[in-house]
N, C-alpha and C positions, 0 to 999 in steps of 0.2 A: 601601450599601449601599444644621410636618411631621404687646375679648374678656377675655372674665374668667374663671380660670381657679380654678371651683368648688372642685375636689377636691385641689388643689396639686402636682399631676402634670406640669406644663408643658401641657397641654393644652385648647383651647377647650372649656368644658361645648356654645357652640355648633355645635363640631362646626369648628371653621375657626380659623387662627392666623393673621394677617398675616404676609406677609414679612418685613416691619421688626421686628416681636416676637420672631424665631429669632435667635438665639443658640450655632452649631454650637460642640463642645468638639473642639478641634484640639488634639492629642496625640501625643504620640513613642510608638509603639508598638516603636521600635526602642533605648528604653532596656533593654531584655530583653538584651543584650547585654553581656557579661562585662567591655568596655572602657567603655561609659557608668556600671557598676554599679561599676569602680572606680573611677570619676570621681564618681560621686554620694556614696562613702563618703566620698571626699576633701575634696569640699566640706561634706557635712553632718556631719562630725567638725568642721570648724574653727568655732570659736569666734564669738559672732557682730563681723563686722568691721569694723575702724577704719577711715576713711580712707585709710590708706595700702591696707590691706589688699582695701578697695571696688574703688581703683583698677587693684590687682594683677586681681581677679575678671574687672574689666571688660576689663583689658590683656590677659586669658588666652584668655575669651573671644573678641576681637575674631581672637585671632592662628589662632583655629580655622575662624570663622564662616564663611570659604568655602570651605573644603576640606570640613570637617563639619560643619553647622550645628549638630546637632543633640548634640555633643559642647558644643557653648559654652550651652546651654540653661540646664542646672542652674546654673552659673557666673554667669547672667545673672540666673535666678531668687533667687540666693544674696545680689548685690549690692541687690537690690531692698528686701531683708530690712533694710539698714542703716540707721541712723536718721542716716548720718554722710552718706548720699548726697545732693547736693544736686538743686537742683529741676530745672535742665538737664540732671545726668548721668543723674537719673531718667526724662525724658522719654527721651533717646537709650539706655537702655537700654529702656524699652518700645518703642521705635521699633523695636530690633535684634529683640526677643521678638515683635516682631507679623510682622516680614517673614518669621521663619523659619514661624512658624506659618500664614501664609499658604499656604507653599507644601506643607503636610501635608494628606493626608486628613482629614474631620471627622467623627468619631467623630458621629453623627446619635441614636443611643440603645443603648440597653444594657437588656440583660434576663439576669441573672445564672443566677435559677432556672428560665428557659423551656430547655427540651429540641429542639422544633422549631419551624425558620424555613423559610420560604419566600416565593419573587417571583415575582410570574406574571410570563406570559409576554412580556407588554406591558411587564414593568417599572414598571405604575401602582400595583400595589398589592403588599403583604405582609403574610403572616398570620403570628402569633406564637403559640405553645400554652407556657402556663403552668399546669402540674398540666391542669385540669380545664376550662381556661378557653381562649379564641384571639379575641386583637383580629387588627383589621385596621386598617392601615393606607393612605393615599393619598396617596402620595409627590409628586403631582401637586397635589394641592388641599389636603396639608395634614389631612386630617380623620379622624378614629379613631371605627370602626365595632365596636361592640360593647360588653361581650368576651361571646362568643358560648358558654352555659354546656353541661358536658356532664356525667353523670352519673357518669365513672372518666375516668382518664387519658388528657390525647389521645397518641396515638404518631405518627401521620400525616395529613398535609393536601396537597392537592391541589388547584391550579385548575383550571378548563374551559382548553381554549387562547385563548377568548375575554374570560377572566377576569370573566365575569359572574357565575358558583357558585364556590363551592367544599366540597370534601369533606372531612369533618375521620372519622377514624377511631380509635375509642377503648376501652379495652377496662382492666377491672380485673384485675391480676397475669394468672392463666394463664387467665382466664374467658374465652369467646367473645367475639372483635371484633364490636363494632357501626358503623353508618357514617350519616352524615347529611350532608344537603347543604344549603347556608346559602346566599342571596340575596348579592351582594358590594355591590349599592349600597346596601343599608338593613339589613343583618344581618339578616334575616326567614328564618325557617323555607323551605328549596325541596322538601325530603321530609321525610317522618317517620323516625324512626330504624331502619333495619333489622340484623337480627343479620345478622351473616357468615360464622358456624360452617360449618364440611364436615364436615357430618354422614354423606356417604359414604364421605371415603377417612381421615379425622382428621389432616389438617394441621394443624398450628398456630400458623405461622407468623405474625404482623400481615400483613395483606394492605397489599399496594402496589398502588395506585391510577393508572390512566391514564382519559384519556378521546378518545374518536374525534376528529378533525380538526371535525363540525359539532355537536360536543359532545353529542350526543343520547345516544351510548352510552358505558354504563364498565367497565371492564374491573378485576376486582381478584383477581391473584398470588401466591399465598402458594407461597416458594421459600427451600428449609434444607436444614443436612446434619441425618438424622435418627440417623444411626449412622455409624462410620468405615468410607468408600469407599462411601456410601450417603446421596446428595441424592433430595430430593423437588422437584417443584410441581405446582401445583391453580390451574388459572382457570376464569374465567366471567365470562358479561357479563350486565350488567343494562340496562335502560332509564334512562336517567339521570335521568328527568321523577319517576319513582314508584320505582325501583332492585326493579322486579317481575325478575325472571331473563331474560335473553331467550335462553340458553342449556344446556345443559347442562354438570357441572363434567369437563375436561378435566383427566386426572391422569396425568401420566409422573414417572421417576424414571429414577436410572444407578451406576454403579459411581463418581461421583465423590466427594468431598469440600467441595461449594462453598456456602458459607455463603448467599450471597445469589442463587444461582441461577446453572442454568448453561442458561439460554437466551435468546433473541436474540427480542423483539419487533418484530413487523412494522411502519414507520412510519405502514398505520392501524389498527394496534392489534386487527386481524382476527386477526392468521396470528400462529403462534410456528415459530422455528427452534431446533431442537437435533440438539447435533454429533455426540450417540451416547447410549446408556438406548433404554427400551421404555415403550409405556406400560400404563397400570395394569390394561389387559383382558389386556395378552401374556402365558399362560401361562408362558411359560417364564423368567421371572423373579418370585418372589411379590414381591406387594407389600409385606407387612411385614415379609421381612429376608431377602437372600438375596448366596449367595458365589457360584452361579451362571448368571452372562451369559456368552449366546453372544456367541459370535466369528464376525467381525467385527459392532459397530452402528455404521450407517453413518448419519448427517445424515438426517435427516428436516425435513417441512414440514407443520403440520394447522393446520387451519382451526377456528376459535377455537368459533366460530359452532355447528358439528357436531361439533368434536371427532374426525374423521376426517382419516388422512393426505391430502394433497393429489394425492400423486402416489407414485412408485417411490419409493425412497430412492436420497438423488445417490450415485451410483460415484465414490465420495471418501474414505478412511478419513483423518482427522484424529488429529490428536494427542492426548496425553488429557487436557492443560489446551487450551483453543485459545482463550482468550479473544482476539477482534479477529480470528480467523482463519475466522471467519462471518459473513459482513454483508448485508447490504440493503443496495440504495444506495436515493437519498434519496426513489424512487416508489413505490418496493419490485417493482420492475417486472423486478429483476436478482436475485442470489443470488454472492456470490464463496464462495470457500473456498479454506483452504490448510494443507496435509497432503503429506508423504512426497516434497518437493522439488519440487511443481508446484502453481501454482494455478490453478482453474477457475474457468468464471463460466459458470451456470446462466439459465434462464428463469426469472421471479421465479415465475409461476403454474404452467406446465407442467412444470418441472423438469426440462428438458433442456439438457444441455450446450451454449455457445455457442461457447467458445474455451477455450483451455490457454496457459500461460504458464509454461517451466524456472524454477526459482532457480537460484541459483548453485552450490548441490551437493542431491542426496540427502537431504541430512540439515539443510539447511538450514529456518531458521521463517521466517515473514513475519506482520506484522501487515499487515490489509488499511485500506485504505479509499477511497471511491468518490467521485471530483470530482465538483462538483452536476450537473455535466450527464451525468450517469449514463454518458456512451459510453469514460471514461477512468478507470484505477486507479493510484493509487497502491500501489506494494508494498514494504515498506520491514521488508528486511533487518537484521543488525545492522550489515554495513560498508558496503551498498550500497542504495540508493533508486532506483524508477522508476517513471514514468510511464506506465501502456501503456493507448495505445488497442486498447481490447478488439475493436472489430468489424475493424477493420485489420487488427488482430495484428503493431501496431509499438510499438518503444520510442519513445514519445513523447520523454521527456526520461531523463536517469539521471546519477544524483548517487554519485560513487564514493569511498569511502575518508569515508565519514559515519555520524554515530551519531546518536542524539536528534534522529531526524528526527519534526520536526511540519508540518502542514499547518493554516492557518487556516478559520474554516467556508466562508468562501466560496471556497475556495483560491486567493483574489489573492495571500496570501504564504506562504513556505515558512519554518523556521527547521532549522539544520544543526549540526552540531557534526565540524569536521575533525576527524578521528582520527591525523590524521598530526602536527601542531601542537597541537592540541587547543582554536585558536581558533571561537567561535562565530558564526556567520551569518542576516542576516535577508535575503532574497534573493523579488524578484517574480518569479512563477511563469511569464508568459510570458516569452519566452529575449530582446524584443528590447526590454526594460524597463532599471530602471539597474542599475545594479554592485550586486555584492551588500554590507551594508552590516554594518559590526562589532558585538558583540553582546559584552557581559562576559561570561565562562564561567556557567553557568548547568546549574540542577540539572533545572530545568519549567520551558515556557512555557503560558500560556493567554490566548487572543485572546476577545476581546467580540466578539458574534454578528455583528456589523458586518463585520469586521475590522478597524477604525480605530484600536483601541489595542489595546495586550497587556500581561499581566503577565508579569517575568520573575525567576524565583524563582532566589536565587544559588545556588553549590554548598552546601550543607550543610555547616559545622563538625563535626558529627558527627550519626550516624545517631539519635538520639536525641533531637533539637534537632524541636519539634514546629512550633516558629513561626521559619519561616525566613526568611531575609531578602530581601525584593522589590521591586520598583520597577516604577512605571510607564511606558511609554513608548510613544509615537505610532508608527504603522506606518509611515506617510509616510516619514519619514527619522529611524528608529529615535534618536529623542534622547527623553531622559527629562522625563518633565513633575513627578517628584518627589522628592527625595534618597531612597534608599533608607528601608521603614521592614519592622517586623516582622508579620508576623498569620500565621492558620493556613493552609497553602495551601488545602484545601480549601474552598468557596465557591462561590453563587449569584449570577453578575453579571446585572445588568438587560442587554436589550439592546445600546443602546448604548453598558455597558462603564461608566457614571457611579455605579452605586451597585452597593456587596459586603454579601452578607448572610451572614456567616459562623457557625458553630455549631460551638462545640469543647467542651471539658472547663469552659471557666469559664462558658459560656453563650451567648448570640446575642447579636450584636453586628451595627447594620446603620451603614456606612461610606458617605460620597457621596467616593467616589475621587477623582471628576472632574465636573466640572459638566457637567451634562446640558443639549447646545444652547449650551454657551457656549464662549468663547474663552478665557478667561483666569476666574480664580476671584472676583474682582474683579468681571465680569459674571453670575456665579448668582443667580436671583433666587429659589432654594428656601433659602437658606443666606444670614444675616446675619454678617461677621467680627465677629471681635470688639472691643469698644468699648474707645478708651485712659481710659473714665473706670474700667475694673476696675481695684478695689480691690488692690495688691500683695498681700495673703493669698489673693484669687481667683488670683490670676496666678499665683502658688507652683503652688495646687492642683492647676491643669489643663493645668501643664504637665511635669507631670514623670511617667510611667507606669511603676513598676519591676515586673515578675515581676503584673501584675493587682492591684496595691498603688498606691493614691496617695497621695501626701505631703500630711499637710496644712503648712499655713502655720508653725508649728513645727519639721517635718521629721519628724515622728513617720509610719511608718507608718500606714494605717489599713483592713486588708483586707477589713473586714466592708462598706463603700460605697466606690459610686464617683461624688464629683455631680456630674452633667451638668446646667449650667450652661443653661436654654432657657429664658428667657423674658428680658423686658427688668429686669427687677427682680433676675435673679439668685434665682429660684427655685431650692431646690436639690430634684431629687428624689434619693429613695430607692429604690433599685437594688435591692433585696428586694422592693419593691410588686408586686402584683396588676399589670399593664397595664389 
């Protein structure tokens, strides 16, 4: 997804923890799972065990441990309990509990009642908003900055891409957003609080927050449906030094439905693209509630800055969802689009047509997206994928008879799914690279900005199933570096892929996947394993995860905490606290 420690938090009052004082809580999050849930009723109904019965726990587990680790867990946890196990079988069953745990993500912290998490960009730091409150943290050194207070609810946080600010946005029930921005090496005040209200057009959505590539400007979007077949948004940019306006507020709206907006920001954060709507001065649509737009609205492009179009509007009509069927590549020097069985590729600024490219019928969609080096597109079909170099106007590469086609960010690798077998594929992009490499059936993939590792999320058990099941594994030669475990797919990875900061219904939770800079888990020097001198009721505790419920040493559930286990003494904190 980290010294004496004043407030009993796990945390230095100096501001810093030794490496040797961490203590990560490595956890099964793939007890969630209906087959471990009836393995854990099995064991925690029986009785607690004799001898004979230790050796049965131990004999059951062992006969799992490498096919499923994480199936012989509870089993191993169960025999620990016995007062009848002696001092060697003791020791080799903690031996068996540590290697499995080695090789699991560690659970790094938990914050049950925080709403929003976030990693910059760098991956150094992450800010947590609890009610009214947002630490930061330094995944690097270790040291917790804040908690930085605010007067109502935070809803959203933002870093610079420098990660030296960051912007925390907060607003009581339906009262105007306000927004501030905090210093990230000393929690120190960087502006004063400004309101955010649109007092012109009355949006009133939480504004979402970006900031330009040299961080000086900020851009903040408030983007909703306000009635049915009826989205809005409202930007503007401010100075990010004092957040004075440097703008005027830009308001268009469309005949859509899209909760979180249906437009396409420019990668610097100047320009906006939308695929169809008018904006708030075009007469012929009112702003506050209307059943008649003209036909056709075609793609436009304005400038954030003035609030005026940039150019004609592209000769393109789109479809009337077209999410990924408008893009910017990565300079925003280019414009794709794809509508009515052809896609174009535009000037990013002038807005004239470059090239055209068929699909495969009429009536065919593509989702687009654009190789880093802007001169090639991926266009990806439902059965068919390709590669076209746009200023050519050849099919670079094309992949036939494929589904769940992904491209990693750097597009060094490809992942596929034959539709004919229905086997999956992890396959390098240029043609004279190795064989493409096998891949278990799989619902999502997502690669770390790198591309050097990926998650790869299995098929769903059923559409209902919120934490599915994933595993890690190296792009290199697609081998796994962890037995399958569970969490929510969606997520915040650091760059290089080593630490997940995920935010679901139970709360945030930040995860070190994979050791950052290291080869083996055994080399992290952010992350201490854990000691064989824990106590067997420790060892019960933290290893057994059912449904966001841990066991204590009894077997009793216990859903109100969960302790994480960080300091050398076995500090337990409390998962309700304030951060």
């Amino acid at each position: 997804m980290l010294g004496v420690d004043a407030d009993g938090d796990g945390w230095d009052s100096r501001g810093t923890l030794e490496p040797a004082e961490v203590t990560a809580l490595r956890i099964d999050a793939a007890f969630r799972g209906w087959v471990t849930f009836r393995t854990l009723l099995i064991v925690w109904l029986m009785p607690c065990p004799a001898m004979g019965q230790t050796e049965t726990l131990i004999d059951r587990a062992q006969a799992t441990i490498d096919v499923d680790p994480f199936t012989a867990l509870p089993f191993l946890a169960r025999a620990l309990q016995s007062d009848s196990t002696g001092t060697d079988a003791r020791q080799n069953v903690r031996a068996m509990m540590d290697e499995i745990l080695l090789r699991r993500p560690s659970l790094i912290r938990y914050w049950p009642t925080a709403s929003v998490g976030v990693i910059s960009e760098d991956g150094a730091l992450i800010g947590v908003a609890v009610q009214k409150d947002v630490v930061l943290y330094d995944l690097r050194g270790t040291r917790q900055i804040g908690p930085l207070s605010h007067p109502a609810r935070v809803e959203g946080l933002t870093f610079t891409l420098q990660g030296d600010r960051l912007a925390v946005v907060y607003r009581d029930g339906t009262a105007p957003p306000s927004c501030r921005l905090w210093y990230t090496h000393d929690g120190s005040p960087a502006t004063k609080p400004v309101n955010l209200e649109d007092t012109e057009y009355g949006t009133r959505d939480t504004p979402r927050i970006y900031f330009t590539g040299d961080g000086d400007r900020m851009v903040a979007i408030r983007a909703g449906m306000y009635n049915r077949w009826h989205s809005k948004m409202a930007a503007r940019i401010y100075n990010s030094r004092t957040l004075e306006p440097l703008s005027p507020t830009f308001a268009h709206h469309s005949n859509l439905d899209y909760i979180n907006g249906y437009h396409v920001l420019s990668p610097d954060r100047l320009r906006v693209l939308v695929h169809t709507g008018l904006p708030a001065s075009d007469a012929r649509a009112p702003w506050s509630d209307t059943n008649d737009w003209p036909e056709p609205m075609l793609p436009q492009q304005y400038d954030l800055m003035t609030g005026k179009a940039m150019h004609a509007e592209l000769a393109h009509e789109l479809d009337f969802y077209a999410d990924g069927e408008i893009i910017y590549n990565n300079d925003g020097t280019r414009i794709a689009t794809s509508g009515g069985g052809r896609v174009k590729v535009w000037d990013g600024v002038a807005g004239v047509q470059i090239n055209e490219f068929a699909l495969s019928s009429d009536k065919s969609r593509a989702k687009l997206r654009f190789h880093p080096d802007g001169d090639r597109l991926f266009i990806i079909e439902m059965d068919r994928s390709v590669c076209w170099d746009v200023a050519a106007n050849v099919t670079w590469r094309e992949w036939k008879q494929v589904s769940k086609f992904i491209v990693s960010p750097n597009a060094r690798y490809i992942v596929y799914k034959d539709i004919v077998d229905g086997d999956c594929w992890i396959d390098e992009l240029e043609e004279d690279a190795n064989e493409p490499r096998k891949l278990p059936k799989l619902y999502a993939v997502g690669f770390c900005r790198d591309d050097s590792l990926f998650h790869l999320w299995f098929e769903r058990e059923s559409t209902s199933d919120r934490k599915i099941p994933s595993q890690l594994f190296r792009s290199t030669d697609a081998q796994p570096i962890f037995p399958p475990w569970r969490f929510a797919r969606y997520g915040q990875k650091s760059y290089d892929g080593s630490y997940q900061l995920i935010t679901d219904d139970d709360g945030v939770w930040l995860w070190q996947v994979y050791p950052p800079r290291a080869d083996s888990v055994e080399e992290a020097s952010s992350v201490k394993q854990h000691s064989a001198h824990d106590s067997d009721e420790e060892r019960f505790a933290w290893s057994v995860l059912l449904s966001g419920q841990v066991c204590g040493a009894n077997g009793e559930l216990s859903p109100a905490t969960i302790p994480l286990y960080e300091s050398a003494s076995h500090t337990v904190l409390d998962t309700n606290e304030t951060p």
